[in-house]
N, C-alpha and C positions, 0 to 999 in steps of 0.2 A: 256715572249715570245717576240723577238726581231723581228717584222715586217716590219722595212724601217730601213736602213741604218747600215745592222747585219756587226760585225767583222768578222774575217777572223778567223773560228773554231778550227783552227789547233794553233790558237794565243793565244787561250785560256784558263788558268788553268784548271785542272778538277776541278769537284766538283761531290756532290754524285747525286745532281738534273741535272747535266748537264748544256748544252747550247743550247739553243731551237730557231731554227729561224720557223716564221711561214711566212705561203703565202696562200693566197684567190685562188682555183684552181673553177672557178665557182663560185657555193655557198657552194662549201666545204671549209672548214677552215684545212690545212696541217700545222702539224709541226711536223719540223724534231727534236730532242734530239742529239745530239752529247756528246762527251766531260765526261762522266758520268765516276766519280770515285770509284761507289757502286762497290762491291764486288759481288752482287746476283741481279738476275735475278727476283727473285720472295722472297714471306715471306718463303717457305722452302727450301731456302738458295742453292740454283741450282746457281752455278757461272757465271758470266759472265769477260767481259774481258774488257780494257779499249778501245778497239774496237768496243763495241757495238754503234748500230744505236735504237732508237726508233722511228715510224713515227704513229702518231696520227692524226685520220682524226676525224672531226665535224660537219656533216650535218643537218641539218632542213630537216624532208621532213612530209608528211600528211597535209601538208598546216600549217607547226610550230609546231602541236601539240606533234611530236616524234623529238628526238635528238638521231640521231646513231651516236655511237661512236665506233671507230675500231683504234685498236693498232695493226699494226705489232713491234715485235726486233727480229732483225738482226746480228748476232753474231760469223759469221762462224769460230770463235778459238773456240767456247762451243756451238754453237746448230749446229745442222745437217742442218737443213731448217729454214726459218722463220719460229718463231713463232706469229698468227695473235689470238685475241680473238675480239668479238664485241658486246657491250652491246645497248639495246637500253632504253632510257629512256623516260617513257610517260609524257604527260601533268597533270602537279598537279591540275586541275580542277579551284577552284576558285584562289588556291597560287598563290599571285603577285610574280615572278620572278625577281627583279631588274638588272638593270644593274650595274658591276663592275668597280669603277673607281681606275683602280693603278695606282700608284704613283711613 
């Protein structure tokens, strides 16, 4: 996820993961997916198009202890509307969660 200093999207090859620029909107964590050269939309193979958008959003909220996460894609050559799903993911009680360092 590219956060300070993203290329210019249109610059950039596809690929099947795409190009993801992300931005701090509050304490929500955005990011947009561009550029995606996948063929499908999902695992039972619903098409998409090399138009599609993905935006994925990443919130803390219960004081840390939940992570809602919500995906809208965006695709108006293959879906009618947005499609949005939202999962939320509890605190794993004693699991230390680490931080990720990439490289």
């Amino acid at each position: 996820i590219h956060m300070a200093g993203a290329s210019d999207p249109t610059t950039v090859a596809l690929s099947d993961l795409g190009y993801s620029v992300g931005r701090w909107a509050g304490d929500t964590l955005e990011v947009r997916t561009t550029r995606i050269g996948w063929p499908y939309v999902d695992d039972d193979g619903r098409p998409q198009t090399d138009g599609v958008e993905v935006m994925e959003r990443f919130a803390l909220m219960n004081d840390g202890s939940l992570l809602r996460y919500t995906q809208t894609v965006t695709d108006p050559a293959s879906l009618v509307e947005p499609m949005t799903v939202t999962w939320d993911l509890f605190d794993a009680g004693d699991e230390a969660i680490e931080p990720v360092r990439c490289q």
